[in-house]
C-alpha positions in Angstrom: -34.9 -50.7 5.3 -31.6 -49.6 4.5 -30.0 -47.8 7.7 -26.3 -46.7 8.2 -24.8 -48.3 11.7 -21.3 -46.8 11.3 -22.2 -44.3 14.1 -23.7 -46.7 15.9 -23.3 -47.7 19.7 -23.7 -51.4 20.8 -24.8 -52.3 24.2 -24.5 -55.7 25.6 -26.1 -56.7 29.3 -23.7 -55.8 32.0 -24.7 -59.1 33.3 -22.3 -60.5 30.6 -18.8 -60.9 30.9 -16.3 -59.1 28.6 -15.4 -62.6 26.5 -19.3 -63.5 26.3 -21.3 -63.9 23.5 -24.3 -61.9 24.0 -26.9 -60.3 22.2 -25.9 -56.7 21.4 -28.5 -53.8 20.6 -27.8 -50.0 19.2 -30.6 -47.2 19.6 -30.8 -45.9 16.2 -33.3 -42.5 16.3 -36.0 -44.8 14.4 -36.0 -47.6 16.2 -33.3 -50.5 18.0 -30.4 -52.5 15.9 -30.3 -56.4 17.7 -27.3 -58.2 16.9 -25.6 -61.5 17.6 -22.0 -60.4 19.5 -20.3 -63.9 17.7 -21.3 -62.7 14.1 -21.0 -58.3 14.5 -20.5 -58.4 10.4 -23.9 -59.9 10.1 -26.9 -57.4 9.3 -28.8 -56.7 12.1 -32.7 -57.3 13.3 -34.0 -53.9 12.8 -36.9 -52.7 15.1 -39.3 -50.3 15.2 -40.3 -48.8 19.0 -43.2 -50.6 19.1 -41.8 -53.9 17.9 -38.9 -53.6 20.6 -41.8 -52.4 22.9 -43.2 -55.5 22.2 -40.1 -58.0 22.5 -39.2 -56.4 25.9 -42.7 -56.5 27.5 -42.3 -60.5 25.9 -39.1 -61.4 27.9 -39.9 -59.2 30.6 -43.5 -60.0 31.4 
């Protein structure tokens, strides 16, 4: 899937402080961008709805 994230808007938890390495996600208008806040040049883990559908109701039983 090739997608352009130039536009895009990371999010980290506000439960995380400003220096800490945290997962970050953008909502793209197909689906959610995951990333690793240590590594932000690394590509993504690209998500459909349903598959972050699926990893929230996962975590968040």
């Amino acid at each position: 899937m090739n997608v352009d994230l130039t536009e895009a808007r990371w999010f980290k938890s506000t439960h995380s402080g400003a220096d800490s390495n945290c997962v970050e996600v953008a909502f793209l208008p197909d689906g959610v961008a995951v990333r690793d806040s240590k590594t932000p040049q690394t590509p993504p883990l690209l998500l459909t709805p349903t598959q972050w559908d699926s990893f929230l109701s996962t975590i968040h039983p």
